[in-house]
C-alpha positions as CSV (number, residue, x, y, z in Angstrom):
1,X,129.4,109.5,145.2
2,X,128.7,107.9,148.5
3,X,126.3,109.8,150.8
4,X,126.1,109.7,154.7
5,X,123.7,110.9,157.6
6,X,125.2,112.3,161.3
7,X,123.4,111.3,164.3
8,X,124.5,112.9,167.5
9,X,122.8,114.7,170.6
10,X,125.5,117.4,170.9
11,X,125.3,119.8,168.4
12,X,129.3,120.9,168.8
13,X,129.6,116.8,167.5
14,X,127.6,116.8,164.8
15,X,129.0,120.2,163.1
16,X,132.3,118.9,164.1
17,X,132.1,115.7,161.7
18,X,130.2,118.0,159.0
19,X,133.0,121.1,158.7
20,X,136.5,118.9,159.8
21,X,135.8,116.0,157.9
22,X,137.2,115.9,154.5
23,X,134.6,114.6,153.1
24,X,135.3,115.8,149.5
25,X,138.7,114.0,149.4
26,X,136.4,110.5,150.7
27,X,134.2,111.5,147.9
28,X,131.1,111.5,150.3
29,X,128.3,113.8,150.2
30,X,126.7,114.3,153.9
31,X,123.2,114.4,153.7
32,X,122.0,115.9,156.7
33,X,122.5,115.2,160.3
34,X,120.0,114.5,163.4
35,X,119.7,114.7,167.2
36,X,117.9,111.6,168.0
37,X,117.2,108.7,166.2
38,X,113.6,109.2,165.5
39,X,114.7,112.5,163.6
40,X,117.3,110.4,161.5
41,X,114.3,108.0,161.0
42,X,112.5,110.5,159.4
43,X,115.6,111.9,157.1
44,X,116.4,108.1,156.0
45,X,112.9,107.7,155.1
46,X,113.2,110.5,152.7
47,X,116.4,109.8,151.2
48,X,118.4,106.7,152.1
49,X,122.0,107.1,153.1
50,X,125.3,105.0,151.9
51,X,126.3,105.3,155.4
52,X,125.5,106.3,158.9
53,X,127.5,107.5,162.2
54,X,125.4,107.5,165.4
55,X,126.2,108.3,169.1
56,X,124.9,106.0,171.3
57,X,122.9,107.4,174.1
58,X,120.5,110.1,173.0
59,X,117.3,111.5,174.1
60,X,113.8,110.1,172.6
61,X,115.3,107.0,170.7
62,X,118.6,106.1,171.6
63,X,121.6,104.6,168.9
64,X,120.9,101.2,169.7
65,X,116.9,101.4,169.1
66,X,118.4,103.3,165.8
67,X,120.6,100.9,164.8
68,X,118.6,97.8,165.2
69,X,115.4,99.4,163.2
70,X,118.0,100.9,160.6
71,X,119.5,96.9,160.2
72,X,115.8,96.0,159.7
73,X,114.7,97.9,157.4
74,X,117.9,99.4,155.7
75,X,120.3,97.0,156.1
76,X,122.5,98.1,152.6
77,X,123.6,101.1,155.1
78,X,126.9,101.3,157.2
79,X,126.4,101.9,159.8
80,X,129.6,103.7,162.2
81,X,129.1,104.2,165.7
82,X,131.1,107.3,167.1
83,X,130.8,106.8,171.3
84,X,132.2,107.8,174.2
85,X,135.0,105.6,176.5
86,X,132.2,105.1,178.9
87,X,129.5,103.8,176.9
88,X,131.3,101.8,174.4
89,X,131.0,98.4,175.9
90,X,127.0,99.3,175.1
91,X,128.0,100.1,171.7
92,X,129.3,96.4,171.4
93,X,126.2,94.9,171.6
94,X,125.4,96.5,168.1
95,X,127.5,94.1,166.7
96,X,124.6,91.5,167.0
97,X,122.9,93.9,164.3
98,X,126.1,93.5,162.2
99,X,127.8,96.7,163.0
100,X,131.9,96.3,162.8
101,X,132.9,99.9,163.0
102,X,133.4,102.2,165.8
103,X,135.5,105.3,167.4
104,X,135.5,106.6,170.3
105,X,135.0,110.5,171.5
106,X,136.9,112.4,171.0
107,X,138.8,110.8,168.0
108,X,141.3,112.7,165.7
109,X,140.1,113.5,162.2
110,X,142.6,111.2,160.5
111,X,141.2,108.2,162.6
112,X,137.9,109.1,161.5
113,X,139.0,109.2,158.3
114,X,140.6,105.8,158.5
115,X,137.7,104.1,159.9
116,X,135.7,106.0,157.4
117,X,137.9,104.6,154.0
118,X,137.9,101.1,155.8
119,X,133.9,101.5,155.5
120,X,134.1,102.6,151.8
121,X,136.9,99.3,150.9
122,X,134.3,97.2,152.2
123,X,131.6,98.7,150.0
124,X,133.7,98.5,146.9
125,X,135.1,95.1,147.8
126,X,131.8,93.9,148.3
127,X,130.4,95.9,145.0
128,X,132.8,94.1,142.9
129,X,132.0,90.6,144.0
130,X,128.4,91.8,143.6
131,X,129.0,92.3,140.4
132,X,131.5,89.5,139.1
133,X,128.1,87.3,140.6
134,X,125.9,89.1,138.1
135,X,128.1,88.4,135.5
136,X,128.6,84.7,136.1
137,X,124.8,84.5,136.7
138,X,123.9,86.4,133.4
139,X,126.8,84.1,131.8
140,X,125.8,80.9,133.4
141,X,123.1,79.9,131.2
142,X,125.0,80.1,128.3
143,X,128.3,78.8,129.5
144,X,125.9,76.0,130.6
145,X,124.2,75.4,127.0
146,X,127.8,75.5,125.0
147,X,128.7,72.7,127.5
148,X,125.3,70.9,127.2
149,X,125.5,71.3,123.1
150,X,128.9,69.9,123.2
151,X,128.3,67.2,125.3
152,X,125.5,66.1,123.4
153,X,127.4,65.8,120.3
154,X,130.0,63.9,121.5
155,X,126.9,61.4,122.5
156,X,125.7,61.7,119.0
157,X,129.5,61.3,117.1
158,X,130.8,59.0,119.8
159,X,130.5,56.0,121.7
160,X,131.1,56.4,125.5
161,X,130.3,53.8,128.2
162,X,127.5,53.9,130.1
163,X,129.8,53.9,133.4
164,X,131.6,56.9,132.5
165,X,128.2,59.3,131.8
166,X,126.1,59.4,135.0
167,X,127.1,62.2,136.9
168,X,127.9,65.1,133.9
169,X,124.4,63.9,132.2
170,X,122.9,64.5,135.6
171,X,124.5,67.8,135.8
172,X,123.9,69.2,132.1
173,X,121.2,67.2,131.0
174,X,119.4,67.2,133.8
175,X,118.0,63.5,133.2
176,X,118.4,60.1,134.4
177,X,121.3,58.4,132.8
178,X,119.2,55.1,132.1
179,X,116.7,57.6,130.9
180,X,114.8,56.8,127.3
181,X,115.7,59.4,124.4
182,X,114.3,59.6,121.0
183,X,116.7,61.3,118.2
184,X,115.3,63.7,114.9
185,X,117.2,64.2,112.2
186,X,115.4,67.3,110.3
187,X,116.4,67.7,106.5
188,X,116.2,71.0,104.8
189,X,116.1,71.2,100.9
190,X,117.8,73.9,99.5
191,X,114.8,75.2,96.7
192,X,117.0,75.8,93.0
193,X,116.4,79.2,93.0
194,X,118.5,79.9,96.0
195,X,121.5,79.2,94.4
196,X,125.4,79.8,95.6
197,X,124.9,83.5,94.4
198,X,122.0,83.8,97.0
199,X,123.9,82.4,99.7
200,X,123.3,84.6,102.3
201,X,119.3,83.8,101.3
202,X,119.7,80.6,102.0
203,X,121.3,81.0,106.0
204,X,118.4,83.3,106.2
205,X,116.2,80.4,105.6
206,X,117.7,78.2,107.1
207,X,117.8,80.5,110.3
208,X,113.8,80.6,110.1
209,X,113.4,76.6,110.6
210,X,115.9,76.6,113.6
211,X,114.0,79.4,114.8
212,X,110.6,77.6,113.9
213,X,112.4,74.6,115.7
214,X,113.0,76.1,118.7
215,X,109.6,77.7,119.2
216,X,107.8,74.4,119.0
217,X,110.3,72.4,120.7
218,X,109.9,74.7,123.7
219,X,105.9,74.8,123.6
220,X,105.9,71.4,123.5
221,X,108.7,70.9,126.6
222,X,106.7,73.5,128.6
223,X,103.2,71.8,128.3
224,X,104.2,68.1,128.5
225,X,107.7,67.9,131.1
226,X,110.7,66.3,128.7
227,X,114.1,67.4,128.1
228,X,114.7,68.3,124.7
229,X,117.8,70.0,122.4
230,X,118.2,70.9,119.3
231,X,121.7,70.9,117.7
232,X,122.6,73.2,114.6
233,X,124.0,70.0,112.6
234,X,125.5,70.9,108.9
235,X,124.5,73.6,106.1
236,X,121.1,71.8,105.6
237,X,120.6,69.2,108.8
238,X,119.2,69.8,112.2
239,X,118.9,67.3,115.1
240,X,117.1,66.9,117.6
241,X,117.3,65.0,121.0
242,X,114.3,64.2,123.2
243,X,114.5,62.8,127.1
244,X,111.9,61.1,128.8
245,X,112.2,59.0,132.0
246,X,110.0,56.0,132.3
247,X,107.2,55.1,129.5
248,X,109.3,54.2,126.5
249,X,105.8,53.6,124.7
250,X,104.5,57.5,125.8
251,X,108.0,59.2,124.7
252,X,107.3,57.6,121.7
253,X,104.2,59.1,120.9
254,X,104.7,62.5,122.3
255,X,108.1,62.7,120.0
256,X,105.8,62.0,117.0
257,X,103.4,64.5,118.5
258,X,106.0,66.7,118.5
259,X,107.7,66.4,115.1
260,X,104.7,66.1,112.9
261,X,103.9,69.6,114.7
262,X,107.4,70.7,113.6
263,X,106.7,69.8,109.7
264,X,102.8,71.1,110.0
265,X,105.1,74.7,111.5
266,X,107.8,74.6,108.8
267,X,105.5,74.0,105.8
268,X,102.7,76.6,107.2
269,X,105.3,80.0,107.6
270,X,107.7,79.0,104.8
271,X,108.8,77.9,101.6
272,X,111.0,75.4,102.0
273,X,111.0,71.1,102.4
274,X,111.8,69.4,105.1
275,X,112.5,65.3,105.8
276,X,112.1,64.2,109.7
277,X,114.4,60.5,110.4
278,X,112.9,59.3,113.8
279,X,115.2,56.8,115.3
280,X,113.7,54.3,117.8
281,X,113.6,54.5,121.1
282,X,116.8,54.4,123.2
283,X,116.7,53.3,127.0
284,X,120.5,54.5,128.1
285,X,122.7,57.5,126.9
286,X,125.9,55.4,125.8
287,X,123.0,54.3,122.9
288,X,122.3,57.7,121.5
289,X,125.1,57.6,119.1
290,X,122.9,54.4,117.6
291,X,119.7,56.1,117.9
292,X,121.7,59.1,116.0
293,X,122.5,56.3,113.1
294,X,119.3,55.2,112.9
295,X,117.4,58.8,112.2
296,X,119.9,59.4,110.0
297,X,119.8,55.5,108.2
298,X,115.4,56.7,107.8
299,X,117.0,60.2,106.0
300,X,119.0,57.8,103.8
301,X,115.9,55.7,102.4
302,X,113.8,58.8,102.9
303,X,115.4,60.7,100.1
304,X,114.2,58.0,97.3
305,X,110.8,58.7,98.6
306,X,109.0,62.1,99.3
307,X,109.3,65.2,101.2
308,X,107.4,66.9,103.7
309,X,107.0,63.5,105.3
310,X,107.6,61.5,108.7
311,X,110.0,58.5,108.0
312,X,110.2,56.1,111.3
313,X,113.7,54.1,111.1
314,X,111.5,51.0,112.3
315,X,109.1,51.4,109.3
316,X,112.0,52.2,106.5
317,X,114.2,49.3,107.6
318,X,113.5,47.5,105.2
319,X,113.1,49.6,102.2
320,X,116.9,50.0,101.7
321,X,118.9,46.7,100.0
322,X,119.7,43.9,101.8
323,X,121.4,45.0,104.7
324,X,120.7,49.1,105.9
325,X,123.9,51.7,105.3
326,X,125.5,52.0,107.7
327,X,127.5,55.6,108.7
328,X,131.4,54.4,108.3
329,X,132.3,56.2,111.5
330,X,135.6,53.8,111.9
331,X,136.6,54.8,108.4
332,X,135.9,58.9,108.8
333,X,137.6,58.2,112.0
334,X,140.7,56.8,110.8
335,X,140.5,59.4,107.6
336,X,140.5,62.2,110.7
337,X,143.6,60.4,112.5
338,X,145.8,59.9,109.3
339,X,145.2,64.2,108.5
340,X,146.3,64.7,111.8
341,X,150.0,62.2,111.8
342,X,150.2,63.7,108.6
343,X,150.3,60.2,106.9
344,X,149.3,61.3,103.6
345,X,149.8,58.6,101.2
346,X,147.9,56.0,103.9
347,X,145.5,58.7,103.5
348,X,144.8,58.6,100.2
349,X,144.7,54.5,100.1
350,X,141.8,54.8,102.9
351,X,140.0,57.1,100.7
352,X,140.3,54.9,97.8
353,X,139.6,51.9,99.5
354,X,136.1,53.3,100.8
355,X,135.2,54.8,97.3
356,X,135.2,51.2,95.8
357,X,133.6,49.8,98.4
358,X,130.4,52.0,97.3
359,X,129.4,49.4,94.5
360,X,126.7,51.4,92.3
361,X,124.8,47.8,92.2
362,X,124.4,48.7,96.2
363,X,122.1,51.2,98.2
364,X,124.9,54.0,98.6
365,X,122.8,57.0,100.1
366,X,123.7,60.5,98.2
367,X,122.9,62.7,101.4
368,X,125.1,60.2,103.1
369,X,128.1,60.6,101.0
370,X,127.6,64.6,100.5
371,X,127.9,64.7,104.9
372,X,130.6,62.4,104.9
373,X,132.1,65.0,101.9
374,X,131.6,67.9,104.2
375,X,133.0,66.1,107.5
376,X,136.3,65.3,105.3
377,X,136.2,69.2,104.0
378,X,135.9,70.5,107.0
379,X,138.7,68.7,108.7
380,X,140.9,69.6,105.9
381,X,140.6,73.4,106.5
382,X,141.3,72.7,110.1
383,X,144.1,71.2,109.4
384,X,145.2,74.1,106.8
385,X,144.5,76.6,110.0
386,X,146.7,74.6,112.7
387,X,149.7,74.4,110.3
388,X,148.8,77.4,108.7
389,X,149.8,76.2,105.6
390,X,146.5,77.0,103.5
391,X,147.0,79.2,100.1
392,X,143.8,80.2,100.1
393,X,141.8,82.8,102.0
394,X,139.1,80.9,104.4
395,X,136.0,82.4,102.4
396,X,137.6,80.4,99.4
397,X,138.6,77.2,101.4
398,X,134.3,78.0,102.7
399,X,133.1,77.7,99.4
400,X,134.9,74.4,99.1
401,X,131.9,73.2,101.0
402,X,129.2,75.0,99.2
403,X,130.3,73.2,96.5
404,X,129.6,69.9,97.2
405,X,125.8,70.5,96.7
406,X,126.7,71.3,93.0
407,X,127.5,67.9,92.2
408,X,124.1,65.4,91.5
409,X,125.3,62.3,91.5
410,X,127.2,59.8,94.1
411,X,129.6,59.0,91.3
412,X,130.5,62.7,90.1
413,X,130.8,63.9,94.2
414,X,133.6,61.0,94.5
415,X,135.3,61.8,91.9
416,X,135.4,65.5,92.5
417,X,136.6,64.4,96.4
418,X,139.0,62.5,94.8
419,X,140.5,65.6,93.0
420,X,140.0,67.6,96.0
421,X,141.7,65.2,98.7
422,X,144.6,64.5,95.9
423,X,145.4,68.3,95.4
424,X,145.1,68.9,99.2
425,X,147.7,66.1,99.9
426,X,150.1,67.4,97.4
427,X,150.0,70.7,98.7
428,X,150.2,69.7,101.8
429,X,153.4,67.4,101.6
430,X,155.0,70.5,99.5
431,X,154.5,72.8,102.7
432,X,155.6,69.9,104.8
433,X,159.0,69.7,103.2
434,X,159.5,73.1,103.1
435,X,159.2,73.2,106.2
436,X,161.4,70.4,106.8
437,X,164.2,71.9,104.7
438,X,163.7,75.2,106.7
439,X,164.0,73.7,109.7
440,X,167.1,72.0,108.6
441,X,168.8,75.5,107.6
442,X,167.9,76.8,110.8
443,X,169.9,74.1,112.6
444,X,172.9,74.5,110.3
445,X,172.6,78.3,111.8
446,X,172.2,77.2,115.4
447,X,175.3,75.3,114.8
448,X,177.3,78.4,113.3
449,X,176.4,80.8,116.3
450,X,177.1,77.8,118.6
451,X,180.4,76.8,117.6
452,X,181.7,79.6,115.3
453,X,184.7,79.9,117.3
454,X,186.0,76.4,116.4
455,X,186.9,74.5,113.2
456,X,183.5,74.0,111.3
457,X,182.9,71.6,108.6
458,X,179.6,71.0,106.6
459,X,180.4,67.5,106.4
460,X,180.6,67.2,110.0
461,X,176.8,69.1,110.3
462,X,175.7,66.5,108.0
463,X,176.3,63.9,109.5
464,X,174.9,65.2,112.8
465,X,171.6,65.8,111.4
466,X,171.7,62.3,109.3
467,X,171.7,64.1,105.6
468,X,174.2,64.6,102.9
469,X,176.4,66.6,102.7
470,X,176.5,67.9,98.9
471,X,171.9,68.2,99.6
472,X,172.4,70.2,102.8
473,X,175.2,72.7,100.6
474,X,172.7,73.2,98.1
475,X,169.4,73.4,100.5
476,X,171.2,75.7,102.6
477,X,172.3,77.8,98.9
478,X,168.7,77.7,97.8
479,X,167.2,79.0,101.3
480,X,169.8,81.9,102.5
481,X,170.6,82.9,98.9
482,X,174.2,82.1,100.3
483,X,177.1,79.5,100.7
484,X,177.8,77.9,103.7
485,X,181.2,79.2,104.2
486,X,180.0,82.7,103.0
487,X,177.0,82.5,105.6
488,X,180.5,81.2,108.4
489,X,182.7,83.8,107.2
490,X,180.3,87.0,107.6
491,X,179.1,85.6,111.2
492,X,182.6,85.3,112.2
493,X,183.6,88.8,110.7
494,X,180.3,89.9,112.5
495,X,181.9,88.9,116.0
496,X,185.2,90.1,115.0
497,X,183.8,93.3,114.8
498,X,182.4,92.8,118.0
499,X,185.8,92.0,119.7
500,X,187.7,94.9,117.9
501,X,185.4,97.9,118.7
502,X,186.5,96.4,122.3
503,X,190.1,97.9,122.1
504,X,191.0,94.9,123.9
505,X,192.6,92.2,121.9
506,X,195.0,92.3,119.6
507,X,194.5,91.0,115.8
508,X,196.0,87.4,115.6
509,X,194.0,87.2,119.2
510,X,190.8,88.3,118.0
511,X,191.5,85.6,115.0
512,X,191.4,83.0,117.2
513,X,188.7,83.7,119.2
514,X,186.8,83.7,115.9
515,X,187.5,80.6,115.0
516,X,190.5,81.8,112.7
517,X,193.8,79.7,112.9
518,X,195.8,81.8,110.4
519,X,195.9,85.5,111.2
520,X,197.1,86.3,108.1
521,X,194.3,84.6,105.8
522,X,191.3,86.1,108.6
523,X,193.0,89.9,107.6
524,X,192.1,88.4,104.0
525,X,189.1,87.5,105.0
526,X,188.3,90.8,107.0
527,X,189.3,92.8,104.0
528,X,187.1,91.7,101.3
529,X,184.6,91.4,103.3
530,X,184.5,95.0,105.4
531,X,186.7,96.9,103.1
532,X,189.3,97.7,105.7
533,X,192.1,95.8,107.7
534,X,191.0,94.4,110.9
535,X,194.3,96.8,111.8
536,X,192.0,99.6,110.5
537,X,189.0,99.3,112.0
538,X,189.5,101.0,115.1
């Protein structure tokens, strides 16, 4: 409940307001009233009003004095001034103190009412917007970090041109676009003893190193001024981002500053093993999505070498074969694009095509192959979810996904893909077609309801919708559990009905508006099919 002071020299005025005002019915509490505005000084002092009606000239310090000091020191109270005809050009110049209300003596109670409400709107208006500003200022942050995480991924994932990034990575990154950046791909390893049974163990783990991450990211950010972010990557793989304008040779070091800090943290408060790929240094952010490749290319060589360790893409160049793996982003790509035309069997010949093209004789990175697993997985499921054509419940399409990491070896994960993407397609096209032949009933219906009142052939509906004519009779048998012309002849008898309970038409007429020629064969028809004469009916 709002509260309010009175302010008036005349006595008769001020009990006036307090007794006729109905102030329960404005839900407004008066707090006390004054004769001057030193005395209402003294009462706002001790408890501060919502709002404030004041006379103009008084003894001692008049409404004007009141007002300004009021607006200087209280200025979250309304202030109302209630004057008489002849002063209330003086009363105007309170509107320099941002006072917008007034009425003049002597004033009805209603108008004093209205002026009154008009007060409170404002308050509540204004209280709302206060408040929808709070909410987008407590929301901000992060609506600002989703944005920030996304478009840092589709730096990562994707290659964009440098034209086309200055002023969003101004705006969420809050670095220069031609900026240097240095990108960390951390490595967890899952210990044996956490296995699928302790599941839940394992995110808790795994929630300690991001945590872990975070912490010394932030320490480090606050005490040497770059831009960092960390990115929740896959089920065992974070990455990290850092920006530094200027000294290439400086954000070099302090990123190796910074991530042998992050494996000394990790390996000091938990059991578990990491593997840092560094990539090097990157001058624009249209070349992040290379810098990206090339922590992830150090993972790749890493993995034949030990953990807890550092591995620099400069320095572990070299130790793969002949030329460095690279991540087939054109091939998961197109794999992506063919799942979403639905071009299943083109599908299939992609996924083959890239499985023999990992020669055992060849560096073919295990991690590598278990991500690119997990990227295929994953947009399977999506796909299941938008078509919603998945048979099984998403903790079971999940564990799809956990199950890659039971499989040791590059050969025995492609071959269980294999199985996987194989099944998934032939499921897949099943659903499709069922939902083709469905669709296909549905417009034999539309067609019934359309033109039920006219000759109707099946043939005819065929050839409309370009199939044949005995495989539509039998789809439509196998879908409705009925004929065609049993499906025609109860919709007609259906409207027939219709038309009879009318008491309008007579029977040969209501034959014809049905679609029935011969009277006598649609009383057959009406007969077997209600049990009655259309005669009897009504």
């Amino acid at each position: 409940m709002k509260s309010i002071i009175i302010v008036d020299d005349e006595l008769s005025v001020r009990e006036g307001l307090t007794k006729h005002v109905n102030w329960e019915k404005l839900q407004i509490r008066v707090l006390s009233s004054a004769n001057d505005g030193e005395q209402a000084l003294s009462m706002i002092e001790e408890e501060t009003p919502d709002l404030m009606i004041t006379d103009i000239y008084m003894p001692g310090m008049d409404g004007l004095s009141l007002i300004r000091r009021v607006s200087e020191n209280y200025p979250s109270i309304r202030i109302i001034i209630h004057s008489g005809y002849n002063h209330f050009d003086n009363a105007r110049k309170a509107i320099q103190y941002g006072v917008k209300h007034f009425f003049l003596k002597p004033s009805p109670v209603a108008e004093i009412e209205t002026v009154i409400q008009e007060v409170l709107q404002e308050i509540e208006s204004e209280d709302k917007q206060q408040a929808i500003l709070e909410t987008y200022r407590e929301q901000r942050p992060a609506y600002l970090a989703y944005r920030k995480d996304t478009f840092i991924r589709n730096l990562l994932f994707n290659r964009y041109q440098s034209k086309d990034l200055t002023v969003e990575s101004k705006e969420l990154l809050e670095v220069d676009a031609d900026g240097s950046q240095v990108v960390t791909s951390i490595m967890i390893n899952r210990p044996p003893y956490l296995t699928k049974a302790h599941e839940r163990d394992w995110q808790l783990m795994k929630f300690s190193v991001g945590n872990i991450l975070s912490e010394t990211i932030q320490q480090f950010s606050e005490q040497y001024g770059f831009v960092t972010h960390l990115l929740d990557y896959s089920d065992s793989t974070y990455v990290m981002v850092v920006f530094l304008s200027g000294n290439e040779i400086y954000l070099e070091q302090l990123n190796d500053k910074l991530v042998h800090k992050i494996l000394e943290n990790v390996l000091y408060y938990l059991k578990v093993s990491v593997m840092i790929g560094v990539s090097n240094v990157r001058k624009s952010l249209h070349q992040l999505t290379d810098a990206y490749s090339e922590s992830m290319q150090a993972l790749e060589v890493a993995e034949y070498e030990e953990w807890n360790k550092v591995f620099h893409y400069q320095e572990t160049k070299q130790k793969g074969s002949g030329d460095a793996y690279v991540y087939p982003f054109e091939t998961i790509k197109e794999i992506h694009t063919k799942i979403s035309d639905k071009d299943y069997d083109e599908l299939i010949v992609i996924w083959d095509q890239f499985v023999n093209g990992l020669s055992e004789d060849e560096y073919s990175p295990f991690y590598m192959i278990q991500t690119i697993s997990i990227n295929i997985l994953s947009a399977l499921m999506m796909e299941d979810q938008s078509m919603d054509h998945g048979e099984h419940q998403p903790e079971e399409k999940s564990s799809l996904l956990i199950e890659v990491y039971n499989h040791h070896t590059t050969k025995d994960l492609l071959a269980w893909m294999t199985v996987q993407l194989k099944t998934w397609v032939e499921h897949s096209k099943e659903a499709l077609a069922g939902k083709k032949t469905s669709k296909l009933v549905e417009r034999v219906k539309e067609h019934v309801h359309h033109y039920y009142d006219e000759e109707i052939a099946l043939a005819e509906i065929a050839d409309m919708l370009y199939v044949n004519r005995n495989y539509l009779s039998q789809l439509f048998k196998k879908v409705t559990g009925e004929t065609f012309v049993n499906y025609l002849n109860q919709y007609r008898i259906a409207k027939a009905k219709e038309l009879l309970r009318e008491k309008r038409y007579m029977v040969y007429e209501v034959s014809e508006m049905v679609g029935y020629q011969n009277s006598t064969y649609f009383s057959q028809v009406f007969k077997a099919i209600t049990g009655v004469s259309p005669s009897e009916y009504f």
